[in-house]
C-alpha atoms as one frame of an Amber mdcrd trajectory, in Angstrom:
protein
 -11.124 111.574 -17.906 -10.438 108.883 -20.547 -14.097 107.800 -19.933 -15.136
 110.578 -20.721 -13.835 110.978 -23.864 -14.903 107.388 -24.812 -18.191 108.339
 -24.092 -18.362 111.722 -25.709 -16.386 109.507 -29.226 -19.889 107.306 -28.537
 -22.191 109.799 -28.231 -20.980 111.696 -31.087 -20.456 108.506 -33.551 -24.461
 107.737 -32.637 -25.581 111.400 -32.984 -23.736 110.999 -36.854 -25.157 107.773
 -37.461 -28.725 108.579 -37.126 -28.055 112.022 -38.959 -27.178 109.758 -41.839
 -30.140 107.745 -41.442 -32.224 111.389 -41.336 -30.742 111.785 -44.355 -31.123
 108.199 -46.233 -34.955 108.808 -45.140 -35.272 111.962 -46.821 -33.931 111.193
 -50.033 -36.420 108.170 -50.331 -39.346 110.137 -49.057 -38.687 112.925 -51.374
 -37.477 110.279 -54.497 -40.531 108.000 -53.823 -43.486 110.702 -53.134 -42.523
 114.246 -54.217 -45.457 116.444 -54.693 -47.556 113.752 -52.545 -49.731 115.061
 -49.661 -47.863 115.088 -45.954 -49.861 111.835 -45.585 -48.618 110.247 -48.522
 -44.717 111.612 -47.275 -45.632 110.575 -43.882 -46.573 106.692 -44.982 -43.284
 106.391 -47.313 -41.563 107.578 -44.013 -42.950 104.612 -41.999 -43.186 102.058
 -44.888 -39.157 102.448 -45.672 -38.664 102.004 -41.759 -40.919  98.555 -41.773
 -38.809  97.778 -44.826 -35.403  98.555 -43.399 -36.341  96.405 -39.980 -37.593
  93.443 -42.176 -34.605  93.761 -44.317 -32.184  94.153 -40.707 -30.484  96.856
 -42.667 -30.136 100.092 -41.994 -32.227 102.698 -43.922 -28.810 103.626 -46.221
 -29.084  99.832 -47.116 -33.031  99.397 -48.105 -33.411  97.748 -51.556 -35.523
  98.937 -54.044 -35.831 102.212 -53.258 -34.697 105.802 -55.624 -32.745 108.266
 -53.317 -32.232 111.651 -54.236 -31.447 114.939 -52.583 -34.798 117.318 -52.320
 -33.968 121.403 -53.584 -31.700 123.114 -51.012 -34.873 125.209 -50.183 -37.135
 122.269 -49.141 -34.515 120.360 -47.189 -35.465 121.234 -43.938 -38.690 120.544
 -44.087 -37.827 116.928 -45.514 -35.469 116.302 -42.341 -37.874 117.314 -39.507
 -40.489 115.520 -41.098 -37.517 112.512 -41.544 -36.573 112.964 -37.863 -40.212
 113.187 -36.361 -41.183 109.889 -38.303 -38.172 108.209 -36.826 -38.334 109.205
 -33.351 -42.359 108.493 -33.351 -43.246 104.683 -32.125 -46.717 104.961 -34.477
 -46.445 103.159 -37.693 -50.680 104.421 -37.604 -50.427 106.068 -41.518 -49.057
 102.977 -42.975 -50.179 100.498 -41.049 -47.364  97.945 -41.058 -47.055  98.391
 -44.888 -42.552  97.616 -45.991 -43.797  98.269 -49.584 -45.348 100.126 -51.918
 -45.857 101.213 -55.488 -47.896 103.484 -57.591 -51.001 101.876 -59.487 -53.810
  99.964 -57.989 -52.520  96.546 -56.592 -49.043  95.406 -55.529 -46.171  94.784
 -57.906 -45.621  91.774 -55.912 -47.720  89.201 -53.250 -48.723  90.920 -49.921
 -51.845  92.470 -48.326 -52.738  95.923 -49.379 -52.919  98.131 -45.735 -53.727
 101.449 -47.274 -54.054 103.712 -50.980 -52.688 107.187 -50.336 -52.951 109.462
 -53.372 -51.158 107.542 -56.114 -49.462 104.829 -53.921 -50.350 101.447 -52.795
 -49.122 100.407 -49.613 -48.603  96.671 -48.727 -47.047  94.178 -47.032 -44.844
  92.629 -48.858 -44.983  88.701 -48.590 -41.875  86.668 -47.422 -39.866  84.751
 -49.979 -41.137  81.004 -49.786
Protein backbone atom coordinates (compact mmCIF):
# COMPACT_ATOMS: atom_id res chain seq x y z
CA UNK A 1 0.00 0.00 0.00
CA UNK A 2 2.74 2.51 0.92
CA UNK A 3 4.07 1.89 -2.65
CA UNK A 4 1.42 2.81 -3.89
CA UNK A 5 1.05 5.95 -2.58
CA UNK A 6 4.75 6.76 -3.36
CA UNK A 7 4.02 6.11 -6.72
CA UNK A 8 0.73 7.88 -7.12
CA UNK A 9 2.94 11.27 -4.94
CA UNK A 10 5.37 10.53 -8.27
CA UNK A 11 3.05 10.35 -10.76
CA UNK A 12 1.19 13.28 -9.66
CA UNK A 13 4.43 15.59 -8.86
CA UNK A 14 5.46 14.69 -12.81
CA UNK A 15 1.91 15.21 -14.20
CA UNK A 16 2.34 19.04 -12.27
CA UNK A 17 5.69 19.52 -13.44
CA UNK A 18 5.14 19.25 -17.06
CA UNK A 19 1.74 21.23 -16.63
CA UNK A 20 4.05 24.00 -15.54
CA UNK A 21 6.26 23.54 -18.35
CA UNK A 22 2.78 23.62 -20.70
CA UNK A 23 2.41 26.64 -19.21
CA UNK A 24 6.09 28.36 -19.30
CA UNK A 25 5.73 27.33 -23.18
CA UNK A 26 2.68 29.15 -23.71
CA UNK A 27 3.48 32.32 -22.27
CA UNK A 28 6.69 32.51 -24.52
CA UNK A 29 4.90 31.35 -27.61
CA UNK A 30 2.17 33.78 -27.13
CA UNK A 31 4.85 36.77 -25.68
CA UNK A 32 7.32 36.03 -28.56
CA UNK A 33 4.83 35.49 -31.72
CA UNK A 34 1.27 36.72 -31.01
CA UNK A 35 -0.68 37.32 -34.10
CA UNK A 36 2.07 35.08 -36.02
CA UNK A 37 0.81 32.28 -38.32
CA UNK A 38 0.48 28.56 -36.51
CA UNK A 39 3.86 28.07 -38.26
CA UNK A 40 5.47 30.92 -36.87
CA UNK A 41 3.76 29.69 -33.10
CA UNK A 42 4.72 26.27 -33.98
CA UNK A 43 8.71 27.20 -34.61
CA UNK A 44 8.86 29.49 -31.27
CA UNK A 45 7.40 26.22 -29.69
CA UNK A 46 10.38 24.10 -30.88
CA UNK A 47 13.06 26.87 -30.88
CA UNK A 48 12.40 27.63 -26.88
CA UNK A 49 12.64 23.70 -26.41
CA UNK A 50 16.25 23.59 -28.40
CA UNK A 51 16.99 26.58 -26.20
CA UNK A 52 15.90 25.15 -22.88
CA UNK A 53 17.97 21.65 -23.70
CA UNK A 54 21.11 23.73 -24.69
CA UNK A 55 20.65 25.85 -21.71
CA UNK A 56 19.93 22.24 -19.37
CA UNK A 57 17.19 24.30 -17.86
CA UNK A 58 13.91 23.76 -17.76
CA UNK A 59 11.55 25.82 -20.02
CA UNK A 60 10.47 28.12 -16.65
CA UNK A 61 14.31 28.86 -16.62
CA UNK A 62 15.08 29.87 -20.51
CA UNK A 63 16.90 33.25 -20.72
CA UNK A 64 15.98 35.80 -22.88
CA UNK A 65 12.71 35.17 -23.45
CA UNK A 66 9.15 37.67 -22.55
CA UNK A 67 6.45 35.46 -20.82
CA UNK A 68 3.07 36.52 -20.56
CA UNK A 69 -0.33 35.00 -20.04
CA UNK A 70 -2.46 34.88 -23.57
CA UNK A 71 -6.54 36.31 -23.03
CA UNK A 72 -8.52 33.79 -20.93
CA UNK A 73 -10.41 33.09 -24.26
CA UNK A 74 -7.35 31.94 -26.31
CA UNK A 75 -5.73 29.88 -23.58
CA UNK A 76 -6.67 26.68 -24.64
CA UNK A 77 -5.73 26.83 -27.80
CA UNK A 78 -2.13 28.09 -26.65
CA UNK A 79 -1.82 24.87 -24.30
CA UNK A 80 -2.77 22.11 -26.81
CA UNK A 81 -0.71 23.65 -29.26
CA UNK A 82 2.08 23.93 -26.06
CA UNK A 83 1.40 20.26 -25.21
CA UNK A 84 1.39 18.81 -28.87
CA UNK A 85 4.83 20.62 -29.57
CA UNK A 86 6.21 19.04 -26.46
CA UNK A 87 5.08 15.61 -26.74
CA UNK A 88 6.10 15.62 -30.70
CA UNK A 89 9.91 14.24 -31.31
CA UNK A 90 9.99 16.64 -34.76
CA UNK A 91 11.91 19.77 -34.31
CA UNK A 92 10.97 19.78 -38.63
CA UNK A 93 9.47 23.76 -38.45
CA UNK A 94 12.51 25.06 -36.83
CA UNK A 95 14.98 23.04 -37.79
CA UNK A 96 17.31 22.91 -34.79
CA UNK A 97 17.01 26.75 -34.46
CA UNK A 98 17.49 27.78 -29.90
CA UNK A 99 17.08 31.41 -31.14
CA UNK A 100 15.45 33.84 -32.80
CA UNK A 101 14.56 37.45 -33.34
CA UNK A 102 12.54 39.68 -35.51
CA UNK A 103 14.46 41.53 -38.46
CA UNK A 104 16.51 39.98 -41.14
CA UNK A 105 19.76 38.42 -39.61
CA UNK A 106 20.59 37.28 -36.08
CA UNK A 107 21.09 39.59 -33.13
CA UNK A 108 23.96 37.46 -32.39
CA UNK A 109 26.57 34.71 -34.32
CA UNK A 110 24.79 31.47 -35.50
CA UNK A 111 23.42 29.98 -38.75
CA UNK A 112 20.09 31.19 -39.88
CA UNK A 113 17.75 27.65 -40.28
CA UNK A 114 14.57 29.34 -41.31
CA UNK A 115 12.50 33.15 -41.76
CA UNK A 116 8.91 32.64 -40.67
CA UNK A 117 6.79 35.77 -41.06
CA UNK A 118 8.68 38.41 -39.09
CA UNK A 119 11.16 36.08 -37.23
CA UNK A 120 14.55 34.82 -37.87
CA UNK A 121 15.36 31.58 -36.61
CA UNK A 122 19.00 30.53 -35.83
CA UNK A 123 21.30 28.71 -34.11
CA UNK A 124 22.75 30.45 -31.77
CA UNK A 125 26.66 30.01 -31.62
CA UNK A 126 28.40 28.72 -28.38
CA UNK A 127 30.27 31.17 -26.20
CA UNK A 128 34.09 30.83 -27.19
Amino acid sequence: MRSLVILLACMATAHAASRSEVDCLVKVMHSEARGESLEGLVAIGQATLNRAAKQNVSICQINGVTKRKPPIGMMQYYKALAASIMASASNSIAKGADSWNTGTKPRQPGNITRIIDGHVFYVAKADQ
